[in-house]
N, C-alpha and C positions, 0 to 999 in steps of 0.2 A: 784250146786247139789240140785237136790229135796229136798223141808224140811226147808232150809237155806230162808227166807225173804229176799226182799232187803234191799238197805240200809236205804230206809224210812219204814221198817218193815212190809210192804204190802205182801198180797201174790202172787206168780205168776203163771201162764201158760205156759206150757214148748208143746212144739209143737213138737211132736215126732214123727221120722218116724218110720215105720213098714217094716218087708219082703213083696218083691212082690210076693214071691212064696216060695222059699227053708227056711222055719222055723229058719234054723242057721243065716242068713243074720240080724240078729236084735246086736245093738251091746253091750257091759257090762253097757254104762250112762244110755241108753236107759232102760233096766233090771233095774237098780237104781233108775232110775225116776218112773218107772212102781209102784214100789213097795214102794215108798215113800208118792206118793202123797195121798190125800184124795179121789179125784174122778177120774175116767178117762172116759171122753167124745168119744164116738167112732160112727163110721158112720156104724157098725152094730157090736149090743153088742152081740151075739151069734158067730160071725166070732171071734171078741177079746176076747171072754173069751178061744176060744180055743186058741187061741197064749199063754196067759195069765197061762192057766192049764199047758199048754206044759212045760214054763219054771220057777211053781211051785208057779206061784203070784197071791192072792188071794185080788183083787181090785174092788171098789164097779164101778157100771158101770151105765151109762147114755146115752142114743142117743142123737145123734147130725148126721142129714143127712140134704140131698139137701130139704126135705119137713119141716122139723122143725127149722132148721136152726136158723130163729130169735127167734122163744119161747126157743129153746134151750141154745141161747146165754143169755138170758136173767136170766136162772136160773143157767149156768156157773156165770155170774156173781155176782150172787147172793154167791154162795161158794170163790170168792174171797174175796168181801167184808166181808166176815167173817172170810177172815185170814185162808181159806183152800186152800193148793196148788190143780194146776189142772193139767190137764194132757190133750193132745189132740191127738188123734191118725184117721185115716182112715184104709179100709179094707184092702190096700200095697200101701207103698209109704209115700211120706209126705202130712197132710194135708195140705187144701190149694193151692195146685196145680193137676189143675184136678180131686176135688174133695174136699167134700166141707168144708170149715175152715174159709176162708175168711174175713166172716160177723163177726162170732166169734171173731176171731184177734183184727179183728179194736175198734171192741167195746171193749173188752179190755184194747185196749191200748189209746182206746178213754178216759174210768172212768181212768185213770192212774196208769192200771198195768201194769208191765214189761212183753213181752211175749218172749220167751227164746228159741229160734230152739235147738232140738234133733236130728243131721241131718242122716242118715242111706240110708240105699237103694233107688236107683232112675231108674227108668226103662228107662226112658230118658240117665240119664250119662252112663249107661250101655251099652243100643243102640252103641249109640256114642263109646265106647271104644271100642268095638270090627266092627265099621264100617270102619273103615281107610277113612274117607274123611273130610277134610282140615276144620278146624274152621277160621273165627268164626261162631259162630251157631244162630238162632231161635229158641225158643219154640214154638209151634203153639197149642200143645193139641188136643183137641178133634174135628174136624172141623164139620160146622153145618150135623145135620141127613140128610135135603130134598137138593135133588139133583141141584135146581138151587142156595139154598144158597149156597151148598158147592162150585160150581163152581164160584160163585159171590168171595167167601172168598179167594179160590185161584187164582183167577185175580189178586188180591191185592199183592198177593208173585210172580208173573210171572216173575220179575226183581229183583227182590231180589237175592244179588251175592254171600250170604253165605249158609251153607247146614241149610238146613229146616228140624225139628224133631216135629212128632205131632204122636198121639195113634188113635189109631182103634180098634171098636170092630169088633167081628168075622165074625158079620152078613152084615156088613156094608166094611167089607175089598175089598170084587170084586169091589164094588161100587165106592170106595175110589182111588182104583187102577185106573179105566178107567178115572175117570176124572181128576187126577194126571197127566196122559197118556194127556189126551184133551188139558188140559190147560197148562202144560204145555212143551209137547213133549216128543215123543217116545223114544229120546237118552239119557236123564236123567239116570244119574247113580242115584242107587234107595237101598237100603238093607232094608230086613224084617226082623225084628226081633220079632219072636214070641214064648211067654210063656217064656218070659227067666225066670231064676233060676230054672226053673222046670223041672221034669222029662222030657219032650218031645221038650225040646229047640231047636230051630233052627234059623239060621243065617243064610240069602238068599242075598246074592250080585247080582245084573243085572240092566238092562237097563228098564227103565218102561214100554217100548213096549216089553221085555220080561218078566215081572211080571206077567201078569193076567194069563198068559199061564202055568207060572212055580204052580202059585196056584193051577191051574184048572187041574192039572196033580194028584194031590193027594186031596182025599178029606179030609183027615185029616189036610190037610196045612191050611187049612182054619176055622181050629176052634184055641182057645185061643184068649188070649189080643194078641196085637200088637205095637210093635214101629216101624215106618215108619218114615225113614232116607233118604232125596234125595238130589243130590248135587244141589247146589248154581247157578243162571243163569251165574254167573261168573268162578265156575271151568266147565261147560257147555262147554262156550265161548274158553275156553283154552284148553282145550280138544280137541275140533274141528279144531282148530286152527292148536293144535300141530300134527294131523293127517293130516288135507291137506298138512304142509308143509313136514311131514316125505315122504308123496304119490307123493307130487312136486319132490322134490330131485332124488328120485327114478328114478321117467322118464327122467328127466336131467340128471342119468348117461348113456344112450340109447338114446335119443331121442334131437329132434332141439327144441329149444325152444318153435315157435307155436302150435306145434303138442304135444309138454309136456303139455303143458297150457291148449288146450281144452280138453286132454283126464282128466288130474288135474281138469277141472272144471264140465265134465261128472262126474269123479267116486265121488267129494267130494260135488259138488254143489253149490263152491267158486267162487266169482266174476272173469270174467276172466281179468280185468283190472287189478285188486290188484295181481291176480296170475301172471301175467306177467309182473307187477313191482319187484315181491319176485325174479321170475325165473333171472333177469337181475339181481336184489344185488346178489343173489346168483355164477352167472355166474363170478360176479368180484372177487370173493374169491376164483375161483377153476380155477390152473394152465389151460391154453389152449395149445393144439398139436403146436406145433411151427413150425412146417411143412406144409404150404400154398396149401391150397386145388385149384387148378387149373379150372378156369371156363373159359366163355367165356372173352378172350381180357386178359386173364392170370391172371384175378383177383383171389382174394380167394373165395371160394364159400361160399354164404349166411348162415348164419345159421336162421334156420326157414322154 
């Protein structure tokens, strides 16, 4: 708990998460830390003091953002060396991920203070709980602004077999979409999660060849933060998988083998060699007519 030294009597840095949106989401340590500590470091101290009023704590404040960062680590530091707890917060979420803490931390725990997670609200974990798709995961964050680095960075995930979790902002979401889309395919199962905990949440499941379209239908869908959730090239792979062989079976209960096969490898796009290996394991597990189809010279008639 905030207040308490370690046990070399030093002070520490409790690295605290914030609501991303809904005020209530902060939790009772977090409250306790808030109002314990000596300083609290915040990546905008007008945004934190209204959290702060909200839930009645009156704490001396300090910036620390992505432009001050080292001057500001440097006079955090300066408050511990003198045996004052600190506090680290961002405008939602936890600092340090996606957002800036980082530099802070390290230096920290570079002079030999303890730095102590406050863990609370994740817009990432959140995403993720309400996307129903298969761990294990990626963080990815924020991917670069210009359009060729972004595309360079998602090359790098093209094979990547687990689902991929990274934020967008509003302005930058079409953008984010079509090259999602480019790089790496239309079929991708994809959910938007945008402005969670907030008045106007919305939870979007589909394919990312139907995302830019589902945006572009409302123009409100396109404003707030973003969590952009797509599945893994590997539940891809099974997916497509498990659909050629549902579409195979199918024509196998109608149809002769050759003629299931090309029309399987028309509708799904699947090699016709391997479909026509499936179709034959398949053929050994499913009773045959016992009834000899009559052809020429009395034989049975071909199937295919």
């Amino acid at each position: 708990m905030a207040g308490r030294h370690d046990e070399a009597g030093r002070a520490r840095l409790y690295v605290v998460a914030t609501p991303i949106g809904n005020l209530g989401d902060i939790t009772q340590r977090a409250l306790a830390t808030l109002r314990a500590v000596h300083v609290v470091f915040a990546e905008d101290t007008r945004h934190t003091r209204g959290l702060l009023t909200h839930h009645g704590i009156a704490a001396k404040l300090a910036p620390l953002h992505e432009h001050n960062e080292r001057e500001a680590a440097r006079e955090l530091l300066r408050y511990l060396e003198a045996g004052r707890d600190v506090a680290l917060v961002t405008d939602a979420g936890t600092p340090a991920i996606s957002d800036p803490g980082a530099h802070a931390v390290a230096a920290a725990r570079a002079a030999g203070f303890e730095a102590v997670p406050i863990p609370g609200a994740n817009a990432a974990i959140a995403g993720l709980s309400v996307a129903a798709l298969p761990g294990p995961f990626a963080f990815i964050g924020f991917l670069p602004p210009r359009p060729v680095a972004r595309r360079k960075a998602l090359e790098a995930w093209r094979e990547f077999p687990h689902t991929l979790v990274l934020y967008e902002a509003p302005h930058r979401i079409l953008e984010c979409v079509e090259d999602l889309t480019r790089v790496l395919g239309p079929d991708r199962a994809v959910v938007l999660a945008r402005e969670l905990t907030k008045a106007f949440e919305t939870v979007q499941a589909c394919t990312l060849g139907e995302a830019r379209g589902w945006l572009e239908a409302d123009p409100d869908r396109t404003r707030g933060e973003f969590v952009v959730i797509v599945a893994g090239a590997g539940a891809s792979s099974r997916s497509e998988t498990a659909e050629t062989e549902r579409v195979l079976r199918l024509l196998l209960e109608e149809l002769p083998v050759k003629t299931a096969v090309r029309l399987a490898g028309a509708i799904t796009g699947g090699s016709r060699n391997e479909l026509y290996a499936q179709a034959l394991a398949f053929k050994k597990g499913v009773p045959q007519d016992t009834k000899p189809r009559q052809g020429r010279k009395g034989r049975k008639g071909r199937e295919g």
